[in-house]
N, C-alpha and C positions, 0 to 999 in steps of 0.2 A: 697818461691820465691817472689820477690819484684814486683808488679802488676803496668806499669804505663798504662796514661792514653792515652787515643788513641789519635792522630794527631787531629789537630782544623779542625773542617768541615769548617772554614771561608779560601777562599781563596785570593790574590793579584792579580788586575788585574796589580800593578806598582810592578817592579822592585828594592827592596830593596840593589841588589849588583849594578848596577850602581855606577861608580865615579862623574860624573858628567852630571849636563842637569838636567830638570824639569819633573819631571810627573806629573798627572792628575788621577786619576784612583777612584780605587772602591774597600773595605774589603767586598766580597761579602760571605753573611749568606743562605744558602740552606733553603727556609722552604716551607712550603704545609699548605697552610691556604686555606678556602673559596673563598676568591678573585684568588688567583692564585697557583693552585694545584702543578705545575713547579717553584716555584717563588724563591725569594732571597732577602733579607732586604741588599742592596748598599749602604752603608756609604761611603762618598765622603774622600777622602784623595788625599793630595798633600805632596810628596817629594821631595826637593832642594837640590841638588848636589853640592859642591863646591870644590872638591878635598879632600885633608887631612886635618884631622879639628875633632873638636866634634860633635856629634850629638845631639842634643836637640829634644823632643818630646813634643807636644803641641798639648795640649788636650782643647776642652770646649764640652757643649755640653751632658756631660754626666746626668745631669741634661735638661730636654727639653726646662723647662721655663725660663733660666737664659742667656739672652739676648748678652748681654756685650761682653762675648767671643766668642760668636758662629759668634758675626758679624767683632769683630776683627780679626778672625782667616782667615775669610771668605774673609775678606778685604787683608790680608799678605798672604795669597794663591793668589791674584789675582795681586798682585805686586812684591814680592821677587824674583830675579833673581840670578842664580846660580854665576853671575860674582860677587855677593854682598855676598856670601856665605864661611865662610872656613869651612870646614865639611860635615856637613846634616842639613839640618831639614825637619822632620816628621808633618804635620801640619793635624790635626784631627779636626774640627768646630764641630763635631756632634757626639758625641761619641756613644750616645744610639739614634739612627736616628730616630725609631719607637718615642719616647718620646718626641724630638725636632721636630719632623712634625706632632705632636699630640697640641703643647706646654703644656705638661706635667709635672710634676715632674719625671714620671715613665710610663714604656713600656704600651702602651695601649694593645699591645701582651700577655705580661704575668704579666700587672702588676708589672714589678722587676725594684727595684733601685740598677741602676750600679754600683752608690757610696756605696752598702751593697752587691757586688755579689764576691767579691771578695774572696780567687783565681777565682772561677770560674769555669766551670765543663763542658767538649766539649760534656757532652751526657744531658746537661740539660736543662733548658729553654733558650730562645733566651739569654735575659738579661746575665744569666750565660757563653751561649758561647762566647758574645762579650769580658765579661770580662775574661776568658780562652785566646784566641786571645791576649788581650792586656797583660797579667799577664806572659805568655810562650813564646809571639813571638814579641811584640814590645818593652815593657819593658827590656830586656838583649840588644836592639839592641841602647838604648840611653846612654849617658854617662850625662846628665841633664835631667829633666823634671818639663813643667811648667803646671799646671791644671786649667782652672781660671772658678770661679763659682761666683755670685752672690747669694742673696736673695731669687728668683724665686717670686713665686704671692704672699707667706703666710709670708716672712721675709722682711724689709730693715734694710740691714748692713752698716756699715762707710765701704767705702773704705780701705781696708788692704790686703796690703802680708803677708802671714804667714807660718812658719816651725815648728815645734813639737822638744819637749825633747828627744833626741835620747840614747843610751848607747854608741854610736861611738863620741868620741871626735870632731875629725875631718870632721863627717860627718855632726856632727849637727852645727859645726862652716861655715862649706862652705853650708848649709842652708840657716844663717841666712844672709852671704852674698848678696847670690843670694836675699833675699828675700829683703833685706835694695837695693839694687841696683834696684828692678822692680820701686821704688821710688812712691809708693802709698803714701797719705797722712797718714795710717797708717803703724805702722808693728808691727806684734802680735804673740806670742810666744803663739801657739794653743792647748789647751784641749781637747779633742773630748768626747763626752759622752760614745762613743765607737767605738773604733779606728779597732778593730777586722777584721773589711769585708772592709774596705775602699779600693781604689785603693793606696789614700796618703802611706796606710802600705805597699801593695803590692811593691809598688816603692821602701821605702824605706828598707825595708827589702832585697834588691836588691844590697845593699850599694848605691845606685845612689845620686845623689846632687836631693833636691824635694820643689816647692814654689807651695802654693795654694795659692789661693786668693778667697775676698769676696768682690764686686766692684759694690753694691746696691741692689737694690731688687723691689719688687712690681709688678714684671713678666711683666717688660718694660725694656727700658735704655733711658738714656739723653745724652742731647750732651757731658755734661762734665765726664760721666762715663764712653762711650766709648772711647773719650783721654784718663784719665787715663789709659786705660786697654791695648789700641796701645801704647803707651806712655812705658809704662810696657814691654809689651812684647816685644819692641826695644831694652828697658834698658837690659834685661834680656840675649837676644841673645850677647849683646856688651858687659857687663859683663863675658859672657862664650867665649869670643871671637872668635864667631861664625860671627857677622859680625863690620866691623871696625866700630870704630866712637866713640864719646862721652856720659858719662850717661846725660842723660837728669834730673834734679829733678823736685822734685814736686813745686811747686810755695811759698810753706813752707816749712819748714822744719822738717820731719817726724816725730809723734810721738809714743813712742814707748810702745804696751800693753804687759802684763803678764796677764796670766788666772792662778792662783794659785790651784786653782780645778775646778773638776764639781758644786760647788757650785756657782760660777757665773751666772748658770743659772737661773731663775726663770723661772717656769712653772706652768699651775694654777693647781688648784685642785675644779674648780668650772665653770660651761657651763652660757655663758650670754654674755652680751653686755660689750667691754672693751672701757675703757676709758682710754688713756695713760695720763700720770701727768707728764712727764721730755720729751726731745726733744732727739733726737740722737744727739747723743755727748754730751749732757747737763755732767755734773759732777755731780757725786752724794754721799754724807755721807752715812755712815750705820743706817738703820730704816728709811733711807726717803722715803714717798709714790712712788710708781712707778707707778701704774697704779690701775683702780680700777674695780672691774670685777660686773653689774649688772642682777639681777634675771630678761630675759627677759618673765616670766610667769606669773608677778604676778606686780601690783604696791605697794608702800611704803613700800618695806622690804632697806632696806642699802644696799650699795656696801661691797663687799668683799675690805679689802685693801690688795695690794703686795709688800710688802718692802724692801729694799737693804739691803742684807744681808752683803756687804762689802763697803767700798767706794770705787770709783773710774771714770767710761767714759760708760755712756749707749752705749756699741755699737752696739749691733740689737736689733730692736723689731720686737713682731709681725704686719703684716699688715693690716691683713682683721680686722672690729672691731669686729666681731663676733670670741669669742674663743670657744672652750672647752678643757674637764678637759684633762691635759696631755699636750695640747699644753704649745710652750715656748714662754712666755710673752715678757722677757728682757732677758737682756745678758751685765753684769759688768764686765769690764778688770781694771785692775790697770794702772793707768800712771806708766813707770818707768824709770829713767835716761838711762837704758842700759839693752838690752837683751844679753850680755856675758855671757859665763858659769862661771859660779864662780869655 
């Protein structure tokens, strides 16, 4: 007998079947902690009705420290109007609320990163139900979805939209679409170290259209990364012709990365004081120093050096100068004329 899983404890205080009009509401999470024995973790959600149309879902947030979208999202819940709408849009700022009112990476509840809970499990930890919730019940209900993350405290990234290799033809072509139209200064055909538990798979194993993005870091934002990010998320909507209007570009014109493997990554293998050697974005050959990692224990021993394993566009490193082993240093993409499938 085939066993499923019981109904999500999280409930709607907004109306999903609505055609039209704006809500305001709450994914409300049942939990019994210390502070309040009755209680419930309220994730803020807005959805904008505009008739017949697509639905777009838009996430930030899921990450606590990662600025950018949480106050984009925050800002287009507080002006989007249903008369500017064809379709829906789902508008989530805070995806892991406990983490984003913590400024975390991760639930100070249970410790869980949202971006690794995935599917998600309705009898398991908060972290898990939220992403049960999004995996069962909001995910089937979009026909697009944009996720925008930054950096958070320990990375700063270039600005990029990006979509992943798919086996769907079609699916991975209206990706990269959507992803060239958010019109970040980059756009990056993404590798993940491991894609397994993410929401990005959940989605797109969905067949659904999927753009993430990386729009800084350093567990802040600036003026010019939160344009980008509005900026984006307009292009995005007007691209899925969710609402009319023109793409806006980037002030350049975009350039475009490939991640060939997990070998882009560089991560150290030694705890000490780092010293970066190239700049974000700098362009870099194969064997060029990157960064140089020193023994903060002891004086006159050498630096470790970290070298580029491929050539190409530093485009994250780490932030704090303090590493250890395991942490990831850099991050090489290749320039390439064209992310087409071949």
């Amino acid at each position: 007998m085939t066993s499923y899983p019981r109904p999500s404890p999280i409930t709607s205080t907004v109306d999903f079947g609505v055609a039209e009009g704006i809500q305001h509401g709450y994914l409300k999470l049942p939990v019994s902690v210390d502070e309040s024995a009755w209680g419930a973790v309220m994730i803020p959600i807005t959805v904008v009705a505009g008739g017949e149309g697509p639905t777009a879902l838009l996430t930030a947030g899921i990450h606590g420290d990662e600025y950018e979208g949480i106050t984009a999202l925050h800002s287009l819940a507080a002006t989007l109007s249903p008369e500017q709408v064809n379709g829906r849009v789902i508008i989530i700022p805070m995806a892991n609320l406990p983490a984003a009112m913590a400024g975390l990476r991760t639930s100070p509840m249970d410790k869980g990163n949202l971006n690794r809970s995935f599917p998600g499990n309705p009898d398991g930890t908060v972290t898990e139900q939220i992403a049960d919730y999004m995996n069962r019940v909001l995910i089937p209900k979009c026909d697009v979805a944009l996720d925008l993350h930054s950096g958070g405290r320990t990375l700063d990234i270039l600005p990029f939209a990006a979509f992943h290799a798919l086996n769907n033809d079609w699916q991975e072509r209206s990706c990269l679409a959507a992803a060239t139209a958010f019109s970040a200064p980059y756009v990056l055909k993404m590798v993940e170290l491991d894609a397994t538990r993410l929401y990005d798979t959940a989605v797109e194993r969905q067949g659904k259209v999927f753009v993430t993005t990386e729009l800084g870091g350093g567990g802040t934002s600036t003026p010019r990364s939160v344009e980008i990010t509005k900026r984006g998320v307009e292009n995005f909507l007007i691209h899925n012709h969710i609402l009319e209007g023109d793409i806006t570009p980037s002030e350049e014109l975009p350039i475009y990365l490939d991640m060939q493997s997990a070998d882009c990554y560089i991560q150290s293998e030694h705890s000490g004081l780092l010293e970066m050697m190239v700049t974000l974005g700098d362009r870099v050959e194969t064997g060029d120093v990157l960064a140089r990692v020193y023994d903060m224990t002891r004086t006159g021993v050498p630096p470790v050096e970290y070298c580029a394993r491929n050539a190409g566009i530093l485009m994250a490193r780490r932030f704090p100068a303090q590493v250890g082993m395991g942490d990831t240093i850099a991050v090489i993409a290749n320039e390439v004329a064209s992310l087409e499938r071949k």
